[in-house]
Structure formats: structure tokens, C-alpha cells
C-alpha positions in Angstrom: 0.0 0.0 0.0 2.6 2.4 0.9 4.1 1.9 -2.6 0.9 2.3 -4.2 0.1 6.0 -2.3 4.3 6.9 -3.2 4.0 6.1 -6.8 0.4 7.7 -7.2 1.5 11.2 -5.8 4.1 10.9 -8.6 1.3 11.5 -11.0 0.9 14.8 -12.8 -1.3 14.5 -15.8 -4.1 12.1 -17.0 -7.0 10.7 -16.2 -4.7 8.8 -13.1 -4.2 12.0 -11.5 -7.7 11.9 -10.1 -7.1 9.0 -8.5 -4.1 10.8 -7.3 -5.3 13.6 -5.9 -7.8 11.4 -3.9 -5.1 10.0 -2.0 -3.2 12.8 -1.8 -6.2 14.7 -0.2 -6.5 11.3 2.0 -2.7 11.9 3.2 -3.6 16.2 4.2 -7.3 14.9 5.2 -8.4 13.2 8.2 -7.0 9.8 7.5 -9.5 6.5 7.5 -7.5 2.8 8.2 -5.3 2.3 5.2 -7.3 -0.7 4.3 -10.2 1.7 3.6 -8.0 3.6 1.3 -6.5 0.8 -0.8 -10.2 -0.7 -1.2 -10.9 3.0 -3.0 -8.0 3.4 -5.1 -8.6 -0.5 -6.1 -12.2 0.4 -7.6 -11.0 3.8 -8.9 -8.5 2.1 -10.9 -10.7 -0.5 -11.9 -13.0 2.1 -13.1 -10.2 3.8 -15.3 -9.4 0.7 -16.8 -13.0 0.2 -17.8 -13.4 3.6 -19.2 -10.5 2.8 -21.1 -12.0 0.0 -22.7 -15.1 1.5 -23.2 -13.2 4.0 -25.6 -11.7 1.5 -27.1 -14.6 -0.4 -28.0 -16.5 2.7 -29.3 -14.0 3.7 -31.2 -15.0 3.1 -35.3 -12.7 0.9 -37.1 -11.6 1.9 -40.0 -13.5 -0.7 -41.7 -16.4 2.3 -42.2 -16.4 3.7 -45.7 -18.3 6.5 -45.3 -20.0 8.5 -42.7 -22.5 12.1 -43.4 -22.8 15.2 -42.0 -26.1 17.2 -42.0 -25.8 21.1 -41.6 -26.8 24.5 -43.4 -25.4 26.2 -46.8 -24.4 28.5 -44.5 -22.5 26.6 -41.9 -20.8 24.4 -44.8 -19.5 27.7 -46.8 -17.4 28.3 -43.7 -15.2 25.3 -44.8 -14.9 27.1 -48.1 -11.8 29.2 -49.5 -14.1 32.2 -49.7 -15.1 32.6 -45.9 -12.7 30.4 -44.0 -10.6 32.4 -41.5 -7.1 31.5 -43.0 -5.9 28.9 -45.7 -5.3 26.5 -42.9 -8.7 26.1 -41.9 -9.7 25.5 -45.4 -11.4 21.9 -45.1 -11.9 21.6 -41.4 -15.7 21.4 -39.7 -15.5 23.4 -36.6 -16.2 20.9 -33.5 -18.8 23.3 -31.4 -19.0 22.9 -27.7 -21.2 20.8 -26.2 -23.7 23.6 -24.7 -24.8 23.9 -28.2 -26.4 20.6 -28.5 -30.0 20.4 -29.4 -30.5 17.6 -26.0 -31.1 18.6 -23.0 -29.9 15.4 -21.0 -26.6 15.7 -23.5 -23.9 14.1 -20.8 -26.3 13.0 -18.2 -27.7 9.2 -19.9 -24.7 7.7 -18.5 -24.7 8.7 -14.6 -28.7 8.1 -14.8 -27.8 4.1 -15.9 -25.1 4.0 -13.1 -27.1 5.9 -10.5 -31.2 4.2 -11.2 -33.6 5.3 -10.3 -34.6 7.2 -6.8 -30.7 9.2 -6.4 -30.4 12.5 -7.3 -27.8 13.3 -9.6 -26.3 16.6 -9.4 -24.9 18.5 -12.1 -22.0 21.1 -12.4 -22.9 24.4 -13.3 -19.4 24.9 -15.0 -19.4 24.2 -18.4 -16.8 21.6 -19.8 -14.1 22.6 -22.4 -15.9 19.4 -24.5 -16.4 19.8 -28.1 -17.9 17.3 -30.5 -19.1 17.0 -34.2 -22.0 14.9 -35.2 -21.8 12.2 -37.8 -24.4 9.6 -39.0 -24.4 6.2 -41.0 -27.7 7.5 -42.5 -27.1 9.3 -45.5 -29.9 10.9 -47.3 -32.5 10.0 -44.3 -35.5 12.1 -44.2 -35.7 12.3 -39.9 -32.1 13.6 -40.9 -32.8 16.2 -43.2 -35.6 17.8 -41.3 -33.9 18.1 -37.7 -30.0 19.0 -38.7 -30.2 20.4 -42.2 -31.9 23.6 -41.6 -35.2 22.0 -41.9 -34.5 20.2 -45.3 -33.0 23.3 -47.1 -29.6 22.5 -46.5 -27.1 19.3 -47.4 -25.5 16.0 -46.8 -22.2 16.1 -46.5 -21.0 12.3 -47.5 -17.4 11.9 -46.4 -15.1 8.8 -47.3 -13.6 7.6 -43.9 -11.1 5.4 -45.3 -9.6 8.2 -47.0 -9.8 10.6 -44.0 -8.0 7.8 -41.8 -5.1 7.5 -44.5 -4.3 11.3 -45.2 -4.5 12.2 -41.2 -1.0 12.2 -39.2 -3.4 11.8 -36.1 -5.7 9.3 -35.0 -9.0 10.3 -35.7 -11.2 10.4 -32.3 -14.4 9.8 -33.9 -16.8 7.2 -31.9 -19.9 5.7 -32.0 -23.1 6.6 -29.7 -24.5 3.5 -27.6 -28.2 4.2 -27.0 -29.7 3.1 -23.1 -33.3 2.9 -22.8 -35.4 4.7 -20.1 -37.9 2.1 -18.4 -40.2 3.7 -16.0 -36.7 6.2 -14.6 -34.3 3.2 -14.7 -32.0 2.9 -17.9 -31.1 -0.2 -19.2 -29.1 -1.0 -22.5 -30.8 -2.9 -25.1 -29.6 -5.0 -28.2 -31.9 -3.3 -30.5 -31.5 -0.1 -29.5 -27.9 -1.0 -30.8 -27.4 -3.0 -33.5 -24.9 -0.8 -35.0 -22.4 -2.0 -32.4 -20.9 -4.9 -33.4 -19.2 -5.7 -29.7 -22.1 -5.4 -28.3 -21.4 -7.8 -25.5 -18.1 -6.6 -24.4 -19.9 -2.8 -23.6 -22.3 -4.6 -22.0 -20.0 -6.1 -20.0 -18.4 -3.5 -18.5 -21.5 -1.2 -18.4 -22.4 -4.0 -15.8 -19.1 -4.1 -14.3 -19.1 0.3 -14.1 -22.6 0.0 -12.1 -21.6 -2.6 -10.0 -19.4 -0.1 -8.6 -21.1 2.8 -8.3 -23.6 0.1 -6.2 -20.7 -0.3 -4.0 -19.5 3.3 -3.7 -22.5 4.8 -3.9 -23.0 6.0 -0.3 -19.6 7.7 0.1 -19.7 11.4 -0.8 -16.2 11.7 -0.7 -15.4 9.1 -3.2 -18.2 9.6 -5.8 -17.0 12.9 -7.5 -13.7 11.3 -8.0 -15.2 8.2 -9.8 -17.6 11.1 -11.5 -14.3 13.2 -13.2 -13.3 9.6 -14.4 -16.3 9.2 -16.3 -15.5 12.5 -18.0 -13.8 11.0 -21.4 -17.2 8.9 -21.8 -20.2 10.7 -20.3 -20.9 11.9 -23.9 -21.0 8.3 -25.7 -23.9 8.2 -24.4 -27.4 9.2 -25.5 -31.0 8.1 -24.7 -32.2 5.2 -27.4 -35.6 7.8 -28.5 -32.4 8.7 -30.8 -31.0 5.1 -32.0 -32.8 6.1 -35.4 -29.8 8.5 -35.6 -27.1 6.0 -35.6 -24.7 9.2 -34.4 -21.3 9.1 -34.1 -18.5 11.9 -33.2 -15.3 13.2 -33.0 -14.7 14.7 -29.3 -12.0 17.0 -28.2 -11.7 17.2 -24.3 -10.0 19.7 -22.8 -8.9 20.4 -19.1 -8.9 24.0 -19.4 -9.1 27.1 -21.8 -6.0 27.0 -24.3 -5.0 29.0 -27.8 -6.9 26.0 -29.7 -10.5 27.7 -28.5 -11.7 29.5 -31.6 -14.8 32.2 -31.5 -17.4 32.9 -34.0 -18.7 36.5 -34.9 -21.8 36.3 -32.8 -22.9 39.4 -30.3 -22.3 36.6 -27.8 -19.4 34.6 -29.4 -19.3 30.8 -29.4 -16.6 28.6 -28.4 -15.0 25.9 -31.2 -12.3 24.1 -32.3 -10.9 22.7 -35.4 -9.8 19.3 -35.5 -6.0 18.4 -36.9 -7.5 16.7 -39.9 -9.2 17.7 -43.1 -12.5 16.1 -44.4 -12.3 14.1 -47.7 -15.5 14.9 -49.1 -16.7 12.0 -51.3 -20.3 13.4 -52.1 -22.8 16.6 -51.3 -26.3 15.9 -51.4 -28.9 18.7 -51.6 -31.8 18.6 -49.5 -35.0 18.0 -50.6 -36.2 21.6 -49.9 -32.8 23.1 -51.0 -34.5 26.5 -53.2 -32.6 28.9 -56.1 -30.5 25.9 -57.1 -29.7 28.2 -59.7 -29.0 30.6 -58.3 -26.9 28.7 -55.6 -24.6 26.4 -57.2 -22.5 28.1 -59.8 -20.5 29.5 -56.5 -20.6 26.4 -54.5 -19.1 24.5 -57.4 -16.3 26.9 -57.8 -15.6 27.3 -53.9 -15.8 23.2 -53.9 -12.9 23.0 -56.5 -10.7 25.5 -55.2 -10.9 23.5 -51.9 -9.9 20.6 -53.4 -6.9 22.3 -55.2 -6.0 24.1 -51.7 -5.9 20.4 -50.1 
């Protein structure tokens, strides 16, 4: 044990260093029997490790060929040679920050599975540096069009994954959504709900395995908001199943605090954004099914499209 508390206070980034500063706040604190202590830092690094693999497992594969992206004319032109804020940004979505999101229990799914039904579950009033983009398997999809593409006037952005994966220096953090189902205030995670993940079983497994400890830990006050803060690279993998239809997946940027990456738009109130360290590869753009002055429209959108591709 002693070995376990010297090498933890060693820690001074990552994830681990939650489970650091728990024991270094154990060491300053009023001290509980050591045997206490080790049975904590024994289920918060068993947590890590299943948050680890739960990242893992919702990672995509590369396997996918292609994934879309719903949005405006507007929003896409932004990518564009004519309105991007410098060459460098030419080809790059801007990853928005999660207060954006049209969900109102975006990042809460998760602890309401762990916690069931009957415990409150309190929520910081800090907002969290996480950004995300949206992507879908469900190209041309009506549901699509209507909720994310400015009410079916806007486009599909059809991107080729394989390409994206080959031309980035980076690994790409794009992951899919798993969908938990609300029955009567308890969630639960259902097959069907999921189909689009083919490990299915694994995330299953250590869902169950995550709740089993929060079961056992879930009367100390001290220990649960260091178990919560590990839960941060995950709490938004989650969503509630009413949106399975979506078959969502995104690329996430976490960070622990404000840094020269944070972008802002124009806005009277600006919003916060990032741009990821890869370009898209654009394989296709569908128009919506309300998309009006075609005419009028496209003759500049075609030429802004090729000079992109001649930037890139």
C-alpha cells in the first residue's frame, strides 16, 4: 500500500491524476484505516481501466467507408476558400461545444444508468471545455434532413472515412453513440437499440461491471466525485435510445482548461469551437429536398468546392 500512495503522488497528468489527488487529499485529510484507502483506489482504478476500454470499443474501425454530415449552406461555406478564416482552416468542420447541443440530457444518460432510479444526480454548473461534431451512417435520411439540415433546405455532406484515416498524421477520435433505454426512470441497455455495435457484448460487459461499482460506492460522498471526473472522457458516448434512429457518431476534443486552440465565432455573444487536426475528404454533397434557387446557388458552390480541393 505504501508503494501504491508513493508512486500515485508521482502523477501529474491524465486521467490517473484523479485517482491521485484522492489519496493525496486522504494523506492532508483526516485519515481513514489504510485498508479503507486501498479498497478505494482498487475500484477507482478499476473504473479507469473500464473507461479505457469502453473507448476502445466505441472507437469506429476503420472498416467504415463512409459516414454524413447534416448542416446548413451557410454553416458548410465556412469550410470554403471564400469565408474560412485562414488557408489552414480551409477543409476543417468546426467541432462546437457541447452547450450547443440540441439535448437537453446531453452528458447525463450515462450517470442516470449508473445511479437508477430514486438518487439524485447533481450537475455542475461549470461548463466543460468538451467539443464534438455529429456524424451519422444515415445518408440521405428524411428524420435527418428535417432536424440538422436547416429544416431540409440544407445538405448531406457524405465523407469517405477510409480516405480521412489515411491522409491524417493523427488518429482520428471519432466514436460511436451507444443508446440506453429509459424504463419507467431506470436505464437499461438494449440490443436493439444497438445493433450498429458490433461488440455489443463486451460494452455490455463492462457497463455492468461500471454499475456494480457505483452500487458499491455509492454512499460515500467523498469518493463519488472522483469516480464522477473519471467518467468525463465517456459521459458523452452516451445518449437516450428515442435517438437510435440517428445511428450518431462523433469526434470529441476534451480539454482540461481554456488553451489558444478555443476559436470564436462573430456572434454578439461569441461561441466557443475548435478545429480538428485533420481535413474532411469529401466523397459526395447531397442537396436537401427543400434546397431553393438551385440556380442561383450552385455556380458559387461548385467553384468554392474545387478551389478547396486544389488548396488540399
Amino acid at each position: 500500500l505504501e508503494d501504491i500512495i508513493d508512486c500515485l503522488k508521482t502523477i501529474k497528468g491524465g486521467p490517473s491524476l484523479f485517482i491521485a489527488d484522492y489519496v493525496r487529499n486522504w494523506s492532508k485529510g483526516e485519515k481513514k484505516n489504510k485498508e479503507s484507502l486501498l479498497s478505494d483506489v482498487i475500484e477507482l482504478s478499476k473504473t479507469k481501466y473500464i473507461v479505457d476500454q469502453l473507448k476502445s470499443q466505441l472507437l469506429v474501425s476503420r472498416n467504415n467507408s463512409k459516414i454524413a454530415y447534416y448542416t446548413s449552406l451557410d454553416n458548410f461555406l465556412f469550410m470554403c476558400p471564400n469565408k474560412a478564416e485562414k488557408e489552414e482552416y480551409i477543409g476543417k468542420l468546426a467541432v462546437m461545444n457541447i452547450s450547443y447541443m440540441n439535448d437537453p440530457n446531453e452528458g447525463k444518460i450515462l450517470k442516470k444508468f449508473l445511479y437508477g432510479k430514486g438518487k439524485k444526480v447533481k450537475h455542475e454548473i461549470n461548463v466543460p471545455y468538451v467539443f464534438f461534431k455529429c456524424f451519422t451512417k444515415q445518408v440521405d435520411y428524411l428524420p435527418m434532413w428535417e432536424m440538422y439540415a436547416d429544416h431540409a433546405e440544407g445538405c448531406c455532406i457524405v465523407l469517405d472515412l477510409n480516405k480521412m484515416y489515411k491522409l491524417s498524421n493523427k488518429p482520428i477520435p471519432l466514436y460511436q453513440i451507444c443508446y440506453l433505454t429509459n424504463q419507467k426512470g431506470h436505464y437499461i441497455l438494449e440490443q436493439d437499440k444497438n445493433v450498429h455495435l458490433s461488440n455489443f457484448e463486451d460494452i455490455k460487459e463492462n457497463l455492468d461491471a461500471l454499475k456494480n461499482i457505483f452500487a458499491y460506492k455509492s454512499s460515500s460522498e467523498e469518493f463519488i466525485p472522483t469516480l464522477n471526473k473519471l467518467l468525463g472522457d465517456i459521459m458523452y458516448f452516451f445518449k437516450d435510445s428515442s435517438y437510435s434512429f440517428e445511428q450518431e457518431m462523433r469526434i470529441i476534443y476534451t480539454y482540461d482548461s481554456a488553451t489558444k486552440n478555443f476559436k470564436y465565432t462573430n456572434n454578439k455573444y461569441p461561441l466557443l469551437f475548435v478545429y480538428p487536426d485533420f481535413s474532411v475528404f469529401i466523397k459526395e454533397i447531397i442537396l436537401a429536398p427543400k434546397f431553393i434557387n438551385a440556380s442561383l446557388k450552385i455556380p458559387f458552390l461548385q467553384e468554392q468546392i474545387e478551389k478547396m480541393c486544389m488548396t488540399l
